[in-house]
C-alpha positions in Angstrom: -12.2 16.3 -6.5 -12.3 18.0 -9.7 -15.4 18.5 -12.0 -14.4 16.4 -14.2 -14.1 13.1 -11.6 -10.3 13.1 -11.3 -8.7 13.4 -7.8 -5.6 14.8 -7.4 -2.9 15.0 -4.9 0.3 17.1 -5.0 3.2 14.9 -4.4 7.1 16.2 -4.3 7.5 14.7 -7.8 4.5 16.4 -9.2 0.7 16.2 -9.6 -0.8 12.9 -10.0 -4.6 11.5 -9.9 -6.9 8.7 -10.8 -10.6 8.4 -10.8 -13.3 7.7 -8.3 -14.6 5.0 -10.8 -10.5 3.3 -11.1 -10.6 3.5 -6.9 -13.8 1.9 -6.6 -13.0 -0.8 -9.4 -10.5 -1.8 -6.3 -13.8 -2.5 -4.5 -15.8 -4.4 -7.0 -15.4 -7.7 -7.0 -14.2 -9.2 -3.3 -14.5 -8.0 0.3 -12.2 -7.1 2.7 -11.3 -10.5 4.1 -10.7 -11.9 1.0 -8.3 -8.4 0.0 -6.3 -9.2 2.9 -6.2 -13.4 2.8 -4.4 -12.5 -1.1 -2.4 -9.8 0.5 -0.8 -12.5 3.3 -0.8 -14.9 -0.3 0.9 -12.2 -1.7 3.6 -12.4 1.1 4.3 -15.7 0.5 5.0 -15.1 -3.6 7.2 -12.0 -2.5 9.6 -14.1 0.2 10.0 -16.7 -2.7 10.5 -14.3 -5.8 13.6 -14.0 -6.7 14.9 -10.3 -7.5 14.0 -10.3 -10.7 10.3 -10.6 -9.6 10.5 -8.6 -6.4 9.4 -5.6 -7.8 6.8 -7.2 -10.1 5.3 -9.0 -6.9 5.8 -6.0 -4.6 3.4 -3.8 -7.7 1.0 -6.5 -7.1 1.1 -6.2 -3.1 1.0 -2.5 -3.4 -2.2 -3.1 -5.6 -3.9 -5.8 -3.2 -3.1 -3.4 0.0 -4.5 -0.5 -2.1 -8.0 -2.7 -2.6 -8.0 -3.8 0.9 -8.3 -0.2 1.7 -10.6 0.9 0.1 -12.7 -2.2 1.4 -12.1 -1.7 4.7 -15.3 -0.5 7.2 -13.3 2.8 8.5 -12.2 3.7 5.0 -13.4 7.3 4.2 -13.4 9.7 1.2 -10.2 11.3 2.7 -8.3 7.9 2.5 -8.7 8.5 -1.7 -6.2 10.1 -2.9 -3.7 8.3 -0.8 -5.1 5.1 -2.4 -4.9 6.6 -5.8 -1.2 7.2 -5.2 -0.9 3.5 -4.0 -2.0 2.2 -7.1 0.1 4.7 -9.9 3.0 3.4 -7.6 2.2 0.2 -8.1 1.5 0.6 -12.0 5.0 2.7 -11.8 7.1 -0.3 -10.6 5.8 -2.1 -14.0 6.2 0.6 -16.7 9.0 -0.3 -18.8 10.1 3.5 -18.6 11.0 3.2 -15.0 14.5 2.7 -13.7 15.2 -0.1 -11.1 16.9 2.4 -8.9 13.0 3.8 -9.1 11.6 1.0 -7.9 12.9 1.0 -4.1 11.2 4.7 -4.0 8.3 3.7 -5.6 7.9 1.1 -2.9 8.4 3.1 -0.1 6.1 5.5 -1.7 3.4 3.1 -1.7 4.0 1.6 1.9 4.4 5.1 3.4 1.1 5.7 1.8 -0.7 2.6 3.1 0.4 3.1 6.8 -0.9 7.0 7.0 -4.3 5.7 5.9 -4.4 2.6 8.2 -3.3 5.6 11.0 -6.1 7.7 9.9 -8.5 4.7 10.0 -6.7 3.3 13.7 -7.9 6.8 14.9 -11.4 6.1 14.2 -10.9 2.7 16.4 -8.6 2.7 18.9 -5.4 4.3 18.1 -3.5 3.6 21.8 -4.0 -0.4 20.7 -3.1 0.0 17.5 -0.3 2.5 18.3 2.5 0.0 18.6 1.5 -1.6 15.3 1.9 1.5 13.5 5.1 2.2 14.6 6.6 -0.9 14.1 5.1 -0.7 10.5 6.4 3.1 9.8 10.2 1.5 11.0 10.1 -1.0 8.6 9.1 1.1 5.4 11.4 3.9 6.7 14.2 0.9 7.0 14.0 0.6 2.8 17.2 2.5 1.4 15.3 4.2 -2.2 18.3 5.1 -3.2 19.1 1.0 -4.0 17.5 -1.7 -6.2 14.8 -3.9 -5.1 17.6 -6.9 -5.6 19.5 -5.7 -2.6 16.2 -4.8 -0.4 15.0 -7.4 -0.1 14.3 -8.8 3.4 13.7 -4.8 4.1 10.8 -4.8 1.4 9.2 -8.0 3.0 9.4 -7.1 6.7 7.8 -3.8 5.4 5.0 -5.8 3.4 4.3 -7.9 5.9 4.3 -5.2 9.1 1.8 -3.5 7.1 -0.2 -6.3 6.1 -0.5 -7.2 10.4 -1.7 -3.9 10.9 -4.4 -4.5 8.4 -5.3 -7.8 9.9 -5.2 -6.1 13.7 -7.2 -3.3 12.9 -9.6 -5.6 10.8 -10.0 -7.9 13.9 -10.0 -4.6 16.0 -13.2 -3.3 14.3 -15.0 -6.7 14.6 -14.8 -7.7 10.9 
């Protein structure tokens, strides 16, 4: 972290950051069991959106998974910037400036993002249990063709959103909370 309370993390597109105080607004206001009951909510809005609203709802996914996170027990300081990234790739699928052949990336991105931090926080749990659920989870994000738009991804976005979200909900029943 930098002196001046942004924290930054080189990415292949270039340097992007957010602050300790925007991460921990993902924490204010609602634990972790209530981050992940809107997350499976979320799931439901995404199946039923049509592709007009896929990338709208996936932003907001990203977002609740970025919060959940943050709030969960094993999160720690090195799960950060990763969350940071979570959240500009969620605020990057609704700028107007970005293309909707972005958006499948941007998704990816985000999911990509969201399974190495539930691996580094398996680790501190019980990885060989949660091992199985990790991979399945890394499959489905890696199953998302970025080079197409959301409208065409569809069922590949949701398996992806929803094999992350059960890793959240095993590792959150793993660690007892």
């Amino acid at each position: 972290m930098r002196s001046d309370g942004l924290i930054t993390s080189e990415l292949s597109d270039g340097l992007t950051g957010c602050t300790l105080a925007q991460l921990r607004s993902l924490q204010a206001s609602h634990d972790f069991q209530e981050r992940l009951q809107s997350a499976r909510a979320q799931l439901g809005e995404l199946r039923t959106s049509t592709f007009v609203k896929r990338a709208v709802r996936s932003a907001e996914l990203l977002h609740v998974l970025a919060a959940a996170l943050a709030n969960a027990p094993q999160g720690r300081d090195q799960d950060v910037a990763s969350l940071c990234d979570m959240k500009q790739q969620a605020e990057g699928l609704l700028s107007s400036e970005s293309s909707p052949f972005q958006h499948c990336a941007r998704i990816k991105r985000g999911l990509y993002l969201a399974v190495d931090v539930l691996q580094r926080q398996a680790q501190r749990i019980d990885p060989q249990r949660l091992q199985p659920w990790l991979d399945s989870a890394r499959r489905a994000v890696q199953s998302i063709d970025e080079q197409s738009m959301v409208s065409f991804q569809g069922s590949e976005i949701q398996d992806a959103f929803r094999t992350t979200v059960d890793v959240l909900t095993v590792l959150s029943r793993t660690s007892g909370r």
